[in-house]
C-alpha positions as CSV (number, residue, x, y, z in Angstrom):
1,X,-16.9,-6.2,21.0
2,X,-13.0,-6.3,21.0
3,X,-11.5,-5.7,17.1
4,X,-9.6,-8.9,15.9
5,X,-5.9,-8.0,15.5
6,X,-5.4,-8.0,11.4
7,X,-1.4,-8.1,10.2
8,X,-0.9,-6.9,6.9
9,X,2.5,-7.0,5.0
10,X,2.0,-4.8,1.8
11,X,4.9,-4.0,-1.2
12,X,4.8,-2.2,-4.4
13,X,7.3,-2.6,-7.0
14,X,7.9,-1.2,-10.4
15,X,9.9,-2.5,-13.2
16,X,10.9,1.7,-15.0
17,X,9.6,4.1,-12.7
18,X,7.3,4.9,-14.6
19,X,6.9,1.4,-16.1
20,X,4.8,-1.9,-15.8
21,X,4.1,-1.9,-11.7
22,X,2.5,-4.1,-9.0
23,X,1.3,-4.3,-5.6
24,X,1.0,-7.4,-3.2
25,X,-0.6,-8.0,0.3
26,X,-0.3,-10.5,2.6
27,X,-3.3,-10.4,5.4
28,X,-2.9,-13.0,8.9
29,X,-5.5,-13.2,11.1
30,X,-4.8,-16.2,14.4
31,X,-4.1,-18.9,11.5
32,X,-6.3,-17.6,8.3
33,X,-4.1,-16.3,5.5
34,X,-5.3,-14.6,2.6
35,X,-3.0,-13.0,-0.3
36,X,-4.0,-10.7,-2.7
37,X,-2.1,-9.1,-5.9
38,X,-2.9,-6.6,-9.0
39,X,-0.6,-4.5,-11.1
40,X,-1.1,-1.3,-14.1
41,X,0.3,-1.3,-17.3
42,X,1.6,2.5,-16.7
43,X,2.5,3.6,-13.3
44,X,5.1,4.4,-10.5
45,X,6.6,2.3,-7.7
46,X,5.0,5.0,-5.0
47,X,1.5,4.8,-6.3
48,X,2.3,0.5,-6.7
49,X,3.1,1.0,-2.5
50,X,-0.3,3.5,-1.7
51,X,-2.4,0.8,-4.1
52,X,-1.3,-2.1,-1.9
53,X,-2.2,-0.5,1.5
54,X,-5.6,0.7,-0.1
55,X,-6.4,-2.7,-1.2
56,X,-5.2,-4.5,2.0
57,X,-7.6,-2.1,3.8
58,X,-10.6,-2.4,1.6
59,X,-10.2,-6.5,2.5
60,X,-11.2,-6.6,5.6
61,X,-15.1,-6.8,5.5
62,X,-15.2,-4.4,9.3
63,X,-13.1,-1.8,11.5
64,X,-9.9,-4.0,12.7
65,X,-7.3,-3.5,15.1
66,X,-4.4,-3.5,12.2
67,X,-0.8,-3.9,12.2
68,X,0.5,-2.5,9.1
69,X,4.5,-3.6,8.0
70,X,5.6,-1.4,5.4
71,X,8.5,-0.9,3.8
72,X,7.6,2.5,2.2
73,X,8.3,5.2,3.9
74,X,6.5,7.5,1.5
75,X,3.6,6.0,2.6
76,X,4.0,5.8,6.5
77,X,4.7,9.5,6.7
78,X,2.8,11.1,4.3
79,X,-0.2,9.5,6.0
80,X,1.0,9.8,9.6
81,X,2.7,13.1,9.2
82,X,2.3,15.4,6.0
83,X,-0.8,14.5,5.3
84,X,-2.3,17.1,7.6
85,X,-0.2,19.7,6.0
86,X,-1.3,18.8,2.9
87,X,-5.0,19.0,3.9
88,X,-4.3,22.8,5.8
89,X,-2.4,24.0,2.3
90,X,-5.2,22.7,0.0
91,X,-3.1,20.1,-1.1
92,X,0.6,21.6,-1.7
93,X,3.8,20.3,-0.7
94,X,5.9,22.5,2.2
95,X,7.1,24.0,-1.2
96,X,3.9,25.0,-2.6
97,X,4.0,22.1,-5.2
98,X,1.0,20.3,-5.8
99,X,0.7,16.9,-3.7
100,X,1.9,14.2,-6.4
101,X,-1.2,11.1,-6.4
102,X,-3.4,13.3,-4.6
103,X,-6.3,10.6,-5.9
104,X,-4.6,8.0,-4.0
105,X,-3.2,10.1,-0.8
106,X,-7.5,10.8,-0.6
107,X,-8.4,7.3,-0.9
108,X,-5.8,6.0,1.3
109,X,-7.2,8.6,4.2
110,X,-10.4,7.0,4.2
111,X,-9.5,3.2,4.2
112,X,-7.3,4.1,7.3
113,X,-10.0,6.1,8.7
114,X,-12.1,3.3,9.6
115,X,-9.7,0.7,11.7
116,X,-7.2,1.2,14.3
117,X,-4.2,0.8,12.8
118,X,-0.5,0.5,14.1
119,X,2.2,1.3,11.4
120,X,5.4,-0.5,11.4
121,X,8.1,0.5,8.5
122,X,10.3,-2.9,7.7
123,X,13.7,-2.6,5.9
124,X,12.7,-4.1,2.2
125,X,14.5,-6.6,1.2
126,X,16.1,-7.8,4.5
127,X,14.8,-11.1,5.5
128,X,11.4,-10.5,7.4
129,X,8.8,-13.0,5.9
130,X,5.9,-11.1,5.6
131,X,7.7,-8.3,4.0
132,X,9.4,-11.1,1.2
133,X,5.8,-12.4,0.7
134,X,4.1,-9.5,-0.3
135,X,7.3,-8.8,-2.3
136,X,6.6,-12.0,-4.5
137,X,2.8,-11.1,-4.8
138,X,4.0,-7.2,-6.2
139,X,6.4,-9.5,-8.7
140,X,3.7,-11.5,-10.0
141,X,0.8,-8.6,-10.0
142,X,4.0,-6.8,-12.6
143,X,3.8,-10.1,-14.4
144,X,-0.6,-10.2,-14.8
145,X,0.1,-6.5,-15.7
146,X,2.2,-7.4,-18.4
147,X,-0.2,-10.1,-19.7
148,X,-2.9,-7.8,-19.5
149,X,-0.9,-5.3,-21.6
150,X,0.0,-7.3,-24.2
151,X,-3.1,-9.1,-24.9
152,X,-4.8,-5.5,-25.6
């Protein structure tokens, strides 16, 4: 059976790095929509952008053809090209620094593992809809995060 094409728009932001952050993702299937958005009292914009590709992923209920717009390239490249470095140093850095959200970087791996997915980095910030969408859901999932935190 042929995978459905999924597009996924995903953004992270952070309000202090570290600070209050969240994560939004905007999924399109043919003309289905769904949007989805979360945020952690304590965290960093990077881990923000790894959360929202991990949670995209873990959305779709079977292995998809995937095009992924991202305007992290932290994320594009350490999963397309350090990542296997990482793996063949027992998780160091080129510099023999342990690999910073190595919980994430592991979780990440295995989402992508299971579809087929096309990465496409998009300039933040510059106009493309998808990419100002998912920008809005990161925004509000900073705003629930700051609920949450002050309701403790």
């Amino acid at each position: 059976m042929d995978k459905k094409l999924v597009e996924i728009w995903t953004d992270g932001a952070c309000k202090g790095n570290p600070g209050v952050g969240g994560w939004g993702v905007l999924l399109k299937q043919g003309h289905h929509e769904k949007t989805l958005c979360g945020g952690e009292s304590e965290t960093t914009n990077n881990r923000m952008e790894m959360t929202a590709v991990i949670q995209a992923l873990k959305a779709l209920k079977r292995p998809c053809r995937v095009l992924l717009h991202i305007d992290s390239q932290y994320v594009q490249k350490g999963i397309t090209e350090w990542m296997d470095g990482w793996i063949r140093r027992n998780w160091k850095t080129a510099d023999k620094k342990p690999v910073k959200n190595m919980d994430l970087w592991l979780e990440l791996n295995e989402q992508v593992a299971q579809h087929d997915i096309t990465w496409k980095w998009v300039k933040g910030h510059a106009g493309d809809p998808g990419n100002e969408r998912a920008d809005q859901l990161a925004n509000e999932g900073v705003l629930m995060a700051k609920k949450n935190h002050s309701a403790e």
